[in-house]
C-alpha positions as CSV (number, residue, x, y, z in Angstrom):
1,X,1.5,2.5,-10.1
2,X,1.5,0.9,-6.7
3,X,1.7,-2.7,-6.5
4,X,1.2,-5.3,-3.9
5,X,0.8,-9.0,-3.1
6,X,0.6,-11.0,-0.5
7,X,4.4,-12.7,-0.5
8,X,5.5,-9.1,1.2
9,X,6.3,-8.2,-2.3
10,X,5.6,-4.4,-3.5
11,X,6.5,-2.4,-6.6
12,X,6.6,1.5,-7.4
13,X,7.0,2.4,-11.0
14,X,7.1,6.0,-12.0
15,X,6.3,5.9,-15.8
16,X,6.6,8.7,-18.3
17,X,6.3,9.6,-22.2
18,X,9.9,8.9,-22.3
19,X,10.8,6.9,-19.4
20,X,9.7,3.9,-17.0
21,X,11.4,2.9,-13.3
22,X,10.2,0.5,-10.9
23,X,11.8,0.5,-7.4
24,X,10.8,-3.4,-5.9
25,X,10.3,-4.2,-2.4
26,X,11.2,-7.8,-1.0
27,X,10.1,-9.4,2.5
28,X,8.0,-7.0,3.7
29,X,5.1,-8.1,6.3
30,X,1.7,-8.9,6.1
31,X,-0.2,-8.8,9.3
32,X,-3.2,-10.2,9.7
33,X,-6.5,-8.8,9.8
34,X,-9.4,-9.5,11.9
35,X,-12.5,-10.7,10.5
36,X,-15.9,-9.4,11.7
37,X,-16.4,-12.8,13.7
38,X,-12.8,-11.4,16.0
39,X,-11.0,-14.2,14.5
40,X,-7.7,-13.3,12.6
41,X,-8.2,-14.2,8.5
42,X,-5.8,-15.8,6.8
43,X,-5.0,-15.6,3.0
44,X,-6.4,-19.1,2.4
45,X,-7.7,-19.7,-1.0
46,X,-6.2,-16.4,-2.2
47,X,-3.2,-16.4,-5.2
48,X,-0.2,-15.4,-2.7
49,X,2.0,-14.1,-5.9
50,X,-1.0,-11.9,-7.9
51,X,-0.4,-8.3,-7.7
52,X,-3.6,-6.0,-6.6
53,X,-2.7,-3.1,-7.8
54,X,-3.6,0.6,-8.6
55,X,-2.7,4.1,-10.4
56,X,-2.6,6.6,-8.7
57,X,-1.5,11.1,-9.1
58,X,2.1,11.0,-8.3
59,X,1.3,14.8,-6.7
60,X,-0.8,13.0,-4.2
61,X,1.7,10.2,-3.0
62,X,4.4,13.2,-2.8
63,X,1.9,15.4,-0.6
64,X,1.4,12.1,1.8
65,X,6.0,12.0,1.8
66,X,6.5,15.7,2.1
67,X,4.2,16.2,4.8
68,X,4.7,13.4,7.3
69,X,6.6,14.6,10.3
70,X,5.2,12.1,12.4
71,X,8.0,9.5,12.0
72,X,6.0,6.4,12.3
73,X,6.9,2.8,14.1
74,X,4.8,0.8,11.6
75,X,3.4,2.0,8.1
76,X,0.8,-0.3,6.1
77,X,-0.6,-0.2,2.7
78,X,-3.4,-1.3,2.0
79,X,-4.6,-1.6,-2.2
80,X,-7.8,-2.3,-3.6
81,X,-7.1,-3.0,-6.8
82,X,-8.1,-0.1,-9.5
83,X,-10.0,1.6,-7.2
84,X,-7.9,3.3,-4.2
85,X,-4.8,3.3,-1.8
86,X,-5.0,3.1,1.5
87,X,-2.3,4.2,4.3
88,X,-1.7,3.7,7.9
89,X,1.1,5.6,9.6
90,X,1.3,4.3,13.6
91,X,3.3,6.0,16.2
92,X,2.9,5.5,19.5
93,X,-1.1,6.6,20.2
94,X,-1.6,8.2,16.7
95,X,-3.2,6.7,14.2
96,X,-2.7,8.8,10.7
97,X,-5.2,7.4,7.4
98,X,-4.6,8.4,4.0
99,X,-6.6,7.8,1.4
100,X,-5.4,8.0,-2.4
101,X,-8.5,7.5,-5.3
102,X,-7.0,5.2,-8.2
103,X,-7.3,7.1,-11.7
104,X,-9.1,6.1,-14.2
């Protein structure tokens, strides 16, 4: 489970049969996004603390670990909640999308 909000505060729990760890990240950014009018959106009227979250095949995040040799400046991660993940590895002039489906 993957989960977000927008206080820069993410959690990754790994949960088994006969086991549950969460690893929690602290302070992390939340850039701004661009509406379709050009002008940057806020997160007015939004809960800062709730946590959009989603499932997803641990064999999936691992391939999108193993297989980055790219060494990115800035990474984002962007949840819909339930439904997918969403990441964005920048380096330089490369722009890397990842797409992981929530399960069911």
């Amino acid at each position: 489970v993957i989960e977000a909000n927008l206080s820069g505060e993410m959690n990754l729990k790994i949960e088994t049969d006969l086991v549950s760890v969460t690893t929690h990240f602290k302070d992390l950014g939340n850039p701004p996004w661009a509406s379709e009018d050009g002008s940057e959106s806020s997160s007015q009227g939004r809960d800062l603390e709730s946590m959009a979250e989603a499932r997803i095949d641990i064999k999936k995040l691992q391939q999108l670990l193993a297989g980055q040799q790219v060494n990115p400046t800035k990474a984002l991660c962007n949840i819909a909640s339930k439904r997918i993940v969403h990441f964005i590895l920048l380096h330089e002039d490369v722009s890397l999308q990842y797409f992981i489906p929530a399960l069911a």
